[in-house]
N, C-alpha and C positions, 0 to 999 in steps of 0.2 A: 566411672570417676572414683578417686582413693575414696575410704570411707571414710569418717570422721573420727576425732579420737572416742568418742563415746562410743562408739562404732566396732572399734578394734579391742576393745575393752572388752567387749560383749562376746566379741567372735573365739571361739572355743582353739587351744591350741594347737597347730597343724599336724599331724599324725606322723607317724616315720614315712618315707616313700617305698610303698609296697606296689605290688601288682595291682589293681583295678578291681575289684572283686566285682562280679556278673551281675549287671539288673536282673531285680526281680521279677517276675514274669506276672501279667497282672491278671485279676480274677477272673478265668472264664474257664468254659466249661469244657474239661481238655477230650481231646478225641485219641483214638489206637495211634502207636506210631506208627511214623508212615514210612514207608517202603525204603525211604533215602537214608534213615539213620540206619536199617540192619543194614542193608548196603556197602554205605560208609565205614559201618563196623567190622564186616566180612572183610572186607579192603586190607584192613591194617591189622589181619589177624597173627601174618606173619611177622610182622614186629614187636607185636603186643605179645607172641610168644616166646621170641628172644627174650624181650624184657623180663615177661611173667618168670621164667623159667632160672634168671639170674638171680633175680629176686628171691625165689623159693629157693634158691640153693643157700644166698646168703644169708636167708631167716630162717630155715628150718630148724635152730635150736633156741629162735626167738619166743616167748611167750604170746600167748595172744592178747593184742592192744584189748582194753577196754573199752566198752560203745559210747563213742562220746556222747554227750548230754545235750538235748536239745535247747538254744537259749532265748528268749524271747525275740532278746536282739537281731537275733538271724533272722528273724522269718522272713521271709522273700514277699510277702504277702505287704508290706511297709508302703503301700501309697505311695508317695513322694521319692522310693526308693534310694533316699541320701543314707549317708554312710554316719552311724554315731561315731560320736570321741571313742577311741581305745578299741574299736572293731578290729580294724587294721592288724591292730595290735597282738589280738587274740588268734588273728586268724594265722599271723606269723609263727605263732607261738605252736600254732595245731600243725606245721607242714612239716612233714618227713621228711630226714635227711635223705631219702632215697631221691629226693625232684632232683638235687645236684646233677646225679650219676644219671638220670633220667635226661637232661637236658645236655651231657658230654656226648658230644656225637662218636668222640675216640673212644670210652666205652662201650658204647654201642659197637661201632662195627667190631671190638676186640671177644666181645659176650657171640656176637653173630660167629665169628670163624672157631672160635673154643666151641660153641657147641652145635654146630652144625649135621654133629649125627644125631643128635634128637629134638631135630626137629618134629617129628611123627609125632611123638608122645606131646608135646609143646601144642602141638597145633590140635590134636582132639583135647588136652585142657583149657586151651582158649574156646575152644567152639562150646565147649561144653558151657564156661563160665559164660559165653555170649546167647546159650539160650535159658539161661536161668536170668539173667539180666531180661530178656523180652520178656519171658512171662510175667516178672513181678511186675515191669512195667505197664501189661496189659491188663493184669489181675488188680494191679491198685485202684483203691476206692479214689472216686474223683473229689469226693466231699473232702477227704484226707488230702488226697493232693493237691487240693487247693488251698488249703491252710498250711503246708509243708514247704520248704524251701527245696524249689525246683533248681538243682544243675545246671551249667549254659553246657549242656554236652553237643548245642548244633555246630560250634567252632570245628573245622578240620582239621586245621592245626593243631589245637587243643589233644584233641581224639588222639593224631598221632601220633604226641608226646607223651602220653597219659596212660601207665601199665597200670594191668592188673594182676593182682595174685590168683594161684591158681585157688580153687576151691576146691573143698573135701567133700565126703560124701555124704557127711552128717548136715542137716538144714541148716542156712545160713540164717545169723540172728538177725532181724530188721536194725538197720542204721541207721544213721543219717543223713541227708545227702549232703553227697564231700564238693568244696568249690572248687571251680573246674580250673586249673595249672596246678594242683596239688596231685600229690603220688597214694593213693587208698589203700590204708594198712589192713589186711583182712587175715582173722587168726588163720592158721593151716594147721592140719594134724603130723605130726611127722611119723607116726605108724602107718598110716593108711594110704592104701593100695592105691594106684592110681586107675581114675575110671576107666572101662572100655574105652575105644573111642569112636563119639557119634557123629554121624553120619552130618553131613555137613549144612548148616543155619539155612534154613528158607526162609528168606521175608514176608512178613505177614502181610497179604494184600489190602491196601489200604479200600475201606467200606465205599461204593459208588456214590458221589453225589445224589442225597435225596432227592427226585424230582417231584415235583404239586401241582395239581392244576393246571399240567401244560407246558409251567413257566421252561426257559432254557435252563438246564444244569447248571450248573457251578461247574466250571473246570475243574481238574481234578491238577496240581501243578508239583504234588509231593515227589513225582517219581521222576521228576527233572533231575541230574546232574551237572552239577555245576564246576568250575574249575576251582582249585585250591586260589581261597582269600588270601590276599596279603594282609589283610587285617580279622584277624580272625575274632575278635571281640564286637566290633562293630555290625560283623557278617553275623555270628547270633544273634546280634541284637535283631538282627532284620528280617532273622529266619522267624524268631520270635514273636515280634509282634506280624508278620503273614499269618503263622500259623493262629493269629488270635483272631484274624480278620475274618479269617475261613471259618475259625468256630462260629463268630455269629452269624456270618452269612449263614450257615449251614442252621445255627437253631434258629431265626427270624426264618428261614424257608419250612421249616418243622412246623412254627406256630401259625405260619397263615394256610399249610396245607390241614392243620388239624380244625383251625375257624372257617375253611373254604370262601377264604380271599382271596386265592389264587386264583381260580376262576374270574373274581371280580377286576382282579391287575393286569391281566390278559385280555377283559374286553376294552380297559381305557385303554391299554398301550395299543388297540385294534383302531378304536376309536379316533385316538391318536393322528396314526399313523393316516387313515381315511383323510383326515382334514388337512395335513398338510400334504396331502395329495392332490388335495382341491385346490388349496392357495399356490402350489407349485404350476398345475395346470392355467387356473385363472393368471395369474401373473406372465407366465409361457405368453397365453392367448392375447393378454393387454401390450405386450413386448413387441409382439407380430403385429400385430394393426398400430402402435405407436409409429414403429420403422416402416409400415406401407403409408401412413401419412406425410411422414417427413420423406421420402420419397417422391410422393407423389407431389407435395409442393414444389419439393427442391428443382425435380425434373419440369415442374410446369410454372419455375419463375421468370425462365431466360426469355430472351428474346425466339419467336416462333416460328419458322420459316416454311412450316407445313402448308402445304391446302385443305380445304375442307374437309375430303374425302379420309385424312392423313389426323385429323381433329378426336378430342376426346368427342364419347356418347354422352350427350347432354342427362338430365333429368325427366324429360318427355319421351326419350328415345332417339332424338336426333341429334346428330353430331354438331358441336358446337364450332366455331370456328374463332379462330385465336384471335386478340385483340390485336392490333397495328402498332407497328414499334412507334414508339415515343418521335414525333419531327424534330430532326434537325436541322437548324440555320447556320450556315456557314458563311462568309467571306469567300469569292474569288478572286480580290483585288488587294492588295497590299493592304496593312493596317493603318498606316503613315499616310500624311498626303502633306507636304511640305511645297508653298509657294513657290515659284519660280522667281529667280532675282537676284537682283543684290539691295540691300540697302544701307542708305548713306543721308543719314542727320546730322544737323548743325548743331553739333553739342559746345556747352562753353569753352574757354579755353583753359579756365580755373575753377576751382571748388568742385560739386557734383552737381547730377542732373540725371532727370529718370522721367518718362512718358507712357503713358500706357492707353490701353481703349479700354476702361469698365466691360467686366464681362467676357473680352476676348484673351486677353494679355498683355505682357509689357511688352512694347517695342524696343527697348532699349534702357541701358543707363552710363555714364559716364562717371570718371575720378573715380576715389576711395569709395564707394558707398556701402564698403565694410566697416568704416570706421564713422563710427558717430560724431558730431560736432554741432555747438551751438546753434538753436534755432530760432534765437529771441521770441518778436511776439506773434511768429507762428504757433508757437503753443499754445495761445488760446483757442485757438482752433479744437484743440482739444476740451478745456474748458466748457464752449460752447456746445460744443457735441455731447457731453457728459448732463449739462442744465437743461438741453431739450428730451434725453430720453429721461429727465427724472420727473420733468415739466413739461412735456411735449405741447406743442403750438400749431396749429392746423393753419395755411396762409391767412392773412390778414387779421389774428386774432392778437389782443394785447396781453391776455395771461393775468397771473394774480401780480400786486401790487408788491414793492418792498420798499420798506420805508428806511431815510437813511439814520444811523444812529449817531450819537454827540462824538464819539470814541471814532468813526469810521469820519466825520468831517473834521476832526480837529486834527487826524493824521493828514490832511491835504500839504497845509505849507512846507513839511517835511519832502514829503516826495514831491515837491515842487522843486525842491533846493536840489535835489537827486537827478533834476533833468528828465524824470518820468514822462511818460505819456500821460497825459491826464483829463477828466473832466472834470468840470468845477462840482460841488456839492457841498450843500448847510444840511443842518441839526433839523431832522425832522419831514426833512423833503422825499418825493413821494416819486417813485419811477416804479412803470410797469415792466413785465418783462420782458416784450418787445424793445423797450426802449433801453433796458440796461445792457440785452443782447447788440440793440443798436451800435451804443456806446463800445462795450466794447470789441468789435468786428468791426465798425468804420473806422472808430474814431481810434481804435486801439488803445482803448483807456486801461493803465495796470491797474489805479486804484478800482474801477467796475471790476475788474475779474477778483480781486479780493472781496470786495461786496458778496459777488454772486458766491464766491466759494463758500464765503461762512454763510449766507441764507441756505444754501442746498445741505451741507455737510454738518454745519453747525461750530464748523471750524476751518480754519485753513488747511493744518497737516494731513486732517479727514477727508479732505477735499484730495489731494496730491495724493492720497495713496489709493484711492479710486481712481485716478486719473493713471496712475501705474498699472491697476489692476486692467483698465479696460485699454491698455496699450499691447498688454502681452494676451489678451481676448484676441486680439486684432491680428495679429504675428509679429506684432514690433518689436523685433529678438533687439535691435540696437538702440532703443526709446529708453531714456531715463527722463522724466519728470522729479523738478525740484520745487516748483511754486506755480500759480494758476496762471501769471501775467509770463513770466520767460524772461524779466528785466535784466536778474543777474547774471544770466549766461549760463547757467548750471543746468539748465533744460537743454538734453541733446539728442540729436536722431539723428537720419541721414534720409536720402531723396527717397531711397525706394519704400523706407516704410511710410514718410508723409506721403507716396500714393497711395498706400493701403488706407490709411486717416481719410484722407481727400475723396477716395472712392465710398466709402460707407459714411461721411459725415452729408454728400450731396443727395444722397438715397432717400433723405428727410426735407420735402416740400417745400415747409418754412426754412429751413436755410439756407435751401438753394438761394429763396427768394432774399433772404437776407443779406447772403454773401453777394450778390447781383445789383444792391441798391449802391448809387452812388452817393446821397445824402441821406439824411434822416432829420427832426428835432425832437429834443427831448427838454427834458425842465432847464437844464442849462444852456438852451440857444438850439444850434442848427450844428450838425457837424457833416463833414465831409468824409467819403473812403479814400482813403490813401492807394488804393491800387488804381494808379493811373491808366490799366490796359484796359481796364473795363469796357465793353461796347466794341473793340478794338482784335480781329482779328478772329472773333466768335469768343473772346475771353468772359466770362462771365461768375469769377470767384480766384481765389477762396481767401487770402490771407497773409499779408505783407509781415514782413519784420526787417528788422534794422537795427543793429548796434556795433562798436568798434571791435567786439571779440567775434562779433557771431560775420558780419560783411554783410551783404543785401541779402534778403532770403525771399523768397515767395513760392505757397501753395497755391496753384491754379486750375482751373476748370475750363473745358473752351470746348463750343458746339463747331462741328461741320457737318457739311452734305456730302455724301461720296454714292453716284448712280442711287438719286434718290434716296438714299437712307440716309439719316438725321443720325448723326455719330458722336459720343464726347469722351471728348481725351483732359486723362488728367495727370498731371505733374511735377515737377518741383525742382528748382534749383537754387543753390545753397554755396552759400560763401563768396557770393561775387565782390569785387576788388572796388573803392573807392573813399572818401569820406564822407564826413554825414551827410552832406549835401549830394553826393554822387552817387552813394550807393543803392540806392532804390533806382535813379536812371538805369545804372549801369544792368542790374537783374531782369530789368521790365526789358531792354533791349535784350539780353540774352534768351530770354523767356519768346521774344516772340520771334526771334530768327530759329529758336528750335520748333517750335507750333509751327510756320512755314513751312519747311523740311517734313516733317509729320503730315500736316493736310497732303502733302504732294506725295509721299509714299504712300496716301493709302488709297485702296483700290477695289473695286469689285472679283473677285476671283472665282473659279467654277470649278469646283471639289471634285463634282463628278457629273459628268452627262448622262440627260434621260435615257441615250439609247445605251448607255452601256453597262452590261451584266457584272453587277457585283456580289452578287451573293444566291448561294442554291439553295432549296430545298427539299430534304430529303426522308424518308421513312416515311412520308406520310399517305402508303397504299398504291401512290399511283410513282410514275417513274421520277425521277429525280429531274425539280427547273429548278431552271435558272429563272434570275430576280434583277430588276431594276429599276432604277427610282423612278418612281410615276411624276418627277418634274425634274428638271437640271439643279444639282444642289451647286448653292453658290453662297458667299458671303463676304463682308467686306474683310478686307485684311492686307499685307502687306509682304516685300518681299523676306522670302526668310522664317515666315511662321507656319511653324510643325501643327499639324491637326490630327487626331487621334480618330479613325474611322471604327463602331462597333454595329455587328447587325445585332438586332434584339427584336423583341413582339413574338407574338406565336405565329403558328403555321396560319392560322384566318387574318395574322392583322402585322405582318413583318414590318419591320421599319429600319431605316440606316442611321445610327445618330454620329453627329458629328463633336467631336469635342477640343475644347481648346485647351492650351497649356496649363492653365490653371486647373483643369480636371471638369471644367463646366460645361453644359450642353447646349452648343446656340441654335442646333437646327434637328430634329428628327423629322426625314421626310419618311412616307411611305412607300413602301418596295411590293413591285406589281411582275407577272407573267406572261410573257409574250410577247 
């Protein structure tokens, strides 16, 4: 991120843009060079003599430079090896004009072809100059050279930019070392003869990895060759710090072979190596018996079809023999079993109408009975069903008391005026529960169903929203309840859910019985039931209604006999045509020409005969039977009704059950062999 002004204030001014000058090389304890720098230097002898030899020509009436002054600021030895303010500066100041002509490659090759006949003499003053360079470098004190500003001479580039003068014969005075892309001005004599020439640089062989105690050498990696860097600054640096890393590897191997810890690092690394020989092997050996387990399950989970002989060897010695596949029960006869027939009921000619047998299914429905419509005070029906499961009444029991309130009798003359259904009641007066169910089921009183709502709920609206609730309990996807009595018309359903009501409201003893009586008296006199089919054709319930939006309504109930079985059908039909005075005639007649038509469809029917094979069984060891009912399955029912056949039980105890439309079970016989 920028720095801040305070920041910038501090930061010292940026220097001219110079060359990079060389990190310092950090303190360690330097070794002989090694093979690759005489090498490298043998390499470029014949350029270094071009150059050398240009140079000496064009200084030989130069004086000789004075030695420069060693300055603190140089020292290579700086830690943190950052560059001070005004280095840069100085170090510009120290370069010979000679780097120029050094770094023009059109000089060069123009110095190479002018003096190409001496080269001889060129090339033994370079060799010369290059082992006076080795020696001092071998002979320097390491103490000194570690406090001295070391050269990056590992750069190749560098090297093969960078002449030397030749030397004279008189000893060279110590220097300083020059930074490496600078040109090294060194005095020459200009009388003196030029040396022999010697015979030509051997590399000093770099000293063999000390070895201690055993341990592996050090590689030895000095006498590698590498290719010319394209970053030749970067590549000393690298050379650099390698060659520091090998110093201490090489002294930390000096000091543990001189404390004889080498020995000691030799038996852990043995030690070592032992243990995870052990956990490779142990892990090997737990791997192999994992996979011969899983194995062995996997291949002995299937179904088995060997014999004895073909069996694993038990734990005692003897062969085990496989367990018997799992038995299967199968069907060999269709799954369906559909009445023979037609059938044909006396349905109204208006509004709707729906029949069914509890238990087995609906025989039928007529008209809309998608669409809901008024079903006056059939809805109590609902009412009543709701006060006995919160009250429940065992036959002939009278239940707890309700006493009537000032508020519930002074509302009488109202709903009088309203043309309600009614019974009489004062301030105070005392009805059991029997008797106010009485009331309202026979007598079809609206003000009782408001009574009973608020004693059970504690209110009316609480009352009708339970009555909601246990409508869609029930499946009466088309039932809206609006009040407990059904006066206003806004209570509406259709035939087929009042048989689902009618079915589960008769399931309860005492209302059977209630819905069955023809009179009753309670503290206001005697009253009578309004369902004139009573006794009449096996009808035995549930529930009239009557008004000019809703037409005749009745929920009913009715016993028959069909081949001995005691049967009851329950149904409902809705909206028949008349006025007030007609239209309860008009439903009771349509009611019982549909019940006629119904007793007479129904029938005994025989699902499936004893002798015949409907189902095998199989895997259970011995060969595959066949299975059939151990009695003729039969049931009452009618033309046209689908039965759903399933075998089930186990192999010791099969059974065939039979099921009806609704998903319910009326018969499982038992299924037998032979």
């Amino acid at each position: 991120m920028p720095a801040s002004t305070d920041e910038q204030q501090q930061q010292p001014p940026h220097p001219d843009p110079l060359p990079a000058a060389p990190d310092p090389a950090p303190e360690t304890r330097e070794t002989p060079e090694a093979p690759e720098a005489a090498e490298a230097e043998a390499d470029v002898d014949v350029e270094a003599d071009v150059e050398a030899e240009t140079e000496g020509e064009a200084d030989a009436d130069v004086e000789p430079a004075a030695e420069p002054q060693r300055d603190e600021a140089d020292d290579p030895d700086d830690s943190d090896g950052s560059e001070e303010p005004g280095e840069s500066a100085a170090s510009d100041e120290a370069e010979p004009d000679g780097l120029a002509e050094q770094d023009d490659p059109g000089i060069d090759a123009e110095v190479a072809d002018r003096d190409s006949d001496g080269d001889s003499e060129t090339d033994a003053d370079a060799d010369n100059d290059g082992e006076v360079d080795a020696e001092s470098e071998l002979t320097a004190d390491p103490e000194a050279d570690a406090g001295a500003a070391a050269p990056d001479t590992a750069s190749e580039s560098e090297s093969e930019t960078t002449a030397e003068a030749p030397v004279t014969s008189m000893p060279a005075p110590a220097t300083a070392p020059v930074p490496a892309g600078t040109a090294a001005v060194v005095p020459t004599a200009t009388a003196a003869a030029p040396p022999p020439p010697a015979p030509p640089a051997v590399a000093a062989e770099a000293p063999a990895p000390v070895a201690f105690g055993g341990l592996t050498p050090i590689p030895d990696v000095t006498g590698m060759v590498s290719a010319p860097s394209r970053f030749p600054r970067l590549r000393a640096t690298s050379d650099r710090i390698g060659q520091n890393v090998r110093d201490v590897r090489l002294s930390v191997a000096d000091r543990l072979a001189d404390t004889g810890l080498g020995t000691v690092v030799n038996r852990c690394r043995d030690v070592l190596a032992e243990r995870r020989s052990v956990r490779i092997a142990t892990v090997g050996g737990a791997g192999v018996i994992a996979v011969a387990v899983v194995l062995a399950v996997t291949l002995g989970s299937g179904p088995s079809t060997s014999s004895a002989a073909d069996s694993a060897v038990g734990t005692d010695g003897h062969p085990t023999v496989a367990a018997p596949a799992v038995p299967h029960l199968s069907l060999t006869v269709p799954d369906t079993f559909t009445v023979p027939g037609h059938l044909a009921l006396a349905w109204p000619s208006s509004g709707q109408a729906a029949i069914a047998v509890p238990g087995v299914g609906l025989l039928g429905s007529s008209g809309p009975v998608g669409t809901a419509q008024p079903i006056a005070s059939v809805t109590k029906t609902m009412t009543a069903y709701l006060i006995l499961k919160d009250h429940p009444l065992a036959p002939g029991q009278s239940g707890p008391v309700l006493t009537i309130s000032a508020a519930e009798a002074a509302a009488l003359p109202g709903e009088e005026a309203l043309n309600q259904s009614l019974v009489p009641v004062r301030t105070g007066e005392r009805f059991t529960e029997r008797q106010a169910l009485q009331a309202l089921m026979l007598a079809s009183a609206d003000n009782m169903a408001e009574i009973l709502a608020a004693w059970d709920a504690g209110s009316e609206s609480r009352f009708v929203t339970r009555m909601n609730a246990m409508a869609a309990t029930l499946g009466m996807t088309h039932t809206r309840f609006s009040q407990p009595s059904g006066y206003l018309g806004t209570s509406v359903s259709t035939a087929t859910d009042l048989v689902k009501l009618g079915e589960a409201a008769i399931t309860d003893p005492f209302f059977a019985d209630l819905v069955d009586e023809t009179s009753a008296t309670i503290p206001g006199g005697t009253i009578r039931n309004y369902n004139a089919l009573l006794g009449q054709d096996g009808v035995d319930g549930i529930k009239t209604g009557s008004t000019y939006w809703a037409g005749g309504c009745l929920l009913f109930s009715a016993h028959t006999r069909v081949a001995g079985h005691e049967i009851t059908l329950v149904g409902a039909v809705l909206g028949q045509p008349g006025n007030i005075s007609t239209m309860l005639p008009s439903v009771f007649a349509a009611t019982a020409r549909l019940l006629h038509s119904a007793d007479q469809a129904l029938e005994q029917v025989t699902v499936v005969g004893q002798a015949r094979a409907v189902a095998e069984l199989s895997g259970s060891g011995d060969a595959t039977r066949l299975l059939h009912p151990s009695h003729a399955v039969t049931m009452v029912g009618w033309p046209g009704l689908q039965l759903t056949l399933r075998a089930t039980g186990s192999a010791a105890n099969p059974a065939l059950e039979t099921l009806t439309p609704d998903g319910r079970i009326t018969d499982a016989t038992p299924l037998v062999s032979g």
